[in-house]
FIDOZA-135986 format. One record per residue (C-alpha): residue number from 1; x negated, y, z negated. Coordinates in Angstrom, 1 decimal. Each point is the difference from the previous one (the first is absolute). Example, Ala and Ser with C-alpha at 12.3 -4.5 7.8 and 13.67 -1.06 7.14 Angstrom:
2
   num       c1       c2       c3
     1    -12.3     -4.5     -7.8
     2     -1.4      3.4      0.7
This chain:
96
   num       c1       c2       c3
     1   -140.6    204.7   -151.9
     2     -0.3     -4.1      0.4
     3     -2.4      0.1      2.1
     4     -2.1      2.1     -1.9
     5      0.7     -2.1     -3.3
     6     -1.0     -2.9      2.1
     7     -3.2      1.2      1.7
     8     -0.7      0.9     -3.6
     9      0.4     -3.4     -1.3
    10     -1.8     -1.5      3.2
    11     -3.1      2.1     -0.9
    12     -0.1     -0.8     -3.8
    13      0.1     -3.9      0.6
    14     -2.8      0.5      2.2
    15     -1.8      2.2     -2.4
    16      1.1     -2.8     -2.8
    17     -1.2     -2.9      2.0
    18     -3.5      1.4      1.2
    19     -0.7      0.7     -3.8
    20      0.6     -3.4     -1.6
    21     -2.0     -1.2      3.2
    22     -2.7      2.2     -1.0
    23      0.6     -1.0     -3.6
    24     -0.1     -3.7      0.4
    25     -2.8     -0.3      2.1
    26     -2.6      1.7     -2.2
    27     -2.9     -2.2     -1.0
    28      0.8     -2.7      2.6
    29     -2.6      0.5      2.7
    30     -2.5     -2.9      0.4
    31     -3.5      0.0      1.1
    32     -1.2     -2.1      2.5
    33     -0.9     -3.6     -0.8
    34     -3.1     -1.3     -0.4
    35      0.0     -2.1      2.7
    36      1.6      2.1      2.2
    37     -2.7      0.2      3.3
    38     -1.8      3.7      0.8
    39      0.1      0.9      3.4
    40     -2.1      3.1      1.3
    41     -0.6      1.1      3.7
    42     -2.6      2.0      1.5
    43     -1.1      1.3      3.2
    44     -3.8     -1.2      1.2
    45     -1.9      1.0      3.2
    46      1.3     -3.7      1.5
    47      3.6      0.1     -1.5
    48      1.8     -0.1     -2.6
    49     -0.9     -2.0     -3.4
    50      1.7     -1.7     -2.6
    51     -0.6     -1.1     -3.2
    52      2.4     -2.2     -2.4
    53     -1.1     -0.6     -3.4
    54      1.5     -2.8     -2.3
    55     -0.5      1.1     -3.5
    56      0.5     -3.2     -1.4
    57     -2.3     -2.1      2.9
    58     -3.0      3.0     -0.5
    59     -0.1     -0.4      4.0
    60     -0.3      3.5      2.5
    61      1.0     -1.3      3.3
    62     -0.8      1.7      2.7
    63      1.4      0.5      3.4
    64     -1.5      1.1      2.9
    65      2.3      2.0      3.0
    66      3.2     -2.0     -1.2
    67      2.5      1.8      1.4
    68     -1.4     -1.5      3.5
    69      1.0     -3.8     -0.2
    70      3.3      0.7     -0.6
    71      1.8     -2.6     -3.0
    72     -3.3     -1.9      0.6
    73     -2.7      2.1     -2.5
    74     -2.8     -2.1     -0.6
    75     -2.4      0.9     -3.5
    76     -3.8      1.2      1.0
    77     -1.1     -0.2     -3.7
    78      0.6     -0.2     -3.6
    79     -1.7      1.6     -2.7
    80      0.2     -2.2     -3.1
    81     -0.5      2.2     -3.2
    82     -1.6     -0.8     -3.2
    83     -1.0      1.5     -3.3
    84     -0.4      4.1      0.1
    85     -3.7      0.4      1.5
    86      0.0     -3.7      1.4
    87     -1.2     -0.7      4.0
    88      3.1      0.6      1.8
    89      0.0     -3.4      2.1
    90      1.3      0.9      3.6
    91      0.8     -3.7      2.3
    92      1.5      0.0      3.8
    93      3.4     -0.7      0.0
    94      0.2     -1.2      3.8
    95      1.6      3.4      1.4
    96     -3.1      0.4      2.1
């Protein structure tokens, strides 16, 4: 009869302490910073490709086959972005 008391009181705390979890962590999730860098790979006919975007620089960096160099990845271009329906400016990083 303890035990069962006790199992009972066990399961109740845990029931008890997942709710105010639940409850007091409503509302607190943050979005991403601004700043924060986006990082998106893709597969290409000569390797992989990957871009990393800093919102706050307007730069697209992009980098050729980097998983082959090792710690070493070297930039191939960046894309410098203006006003919406400006030339999209593209310069050689020195990757090549």
């Amino acid at each position: 009869m303890r035990r069962h008391r006790l199992y009972l009181l066990v399961g109740l705390a845990l029931i008890v302490a997942f709710w105010i979890g639940a409850v007091s962590s409503k509302g607190r999730a943050t979005p991403p910073s601004d700043q924060a860098p986006q990082i998106r790979i893709e597969e290409a006919s000569a390797g992989a490709i990957m871009t990393v975007h800093y919102p706050g620089q307007d730069k697209v960096y992009v980098y050729q086959s980097p998983f082959l160099n090792g710690p070493a990845v070297q930039c191939t271009y960046v894309f410098t972005l203006g006003a919406p329906g400006a030339p999209v400016r593209r310069e050689l990083c020195g990757g090549l």
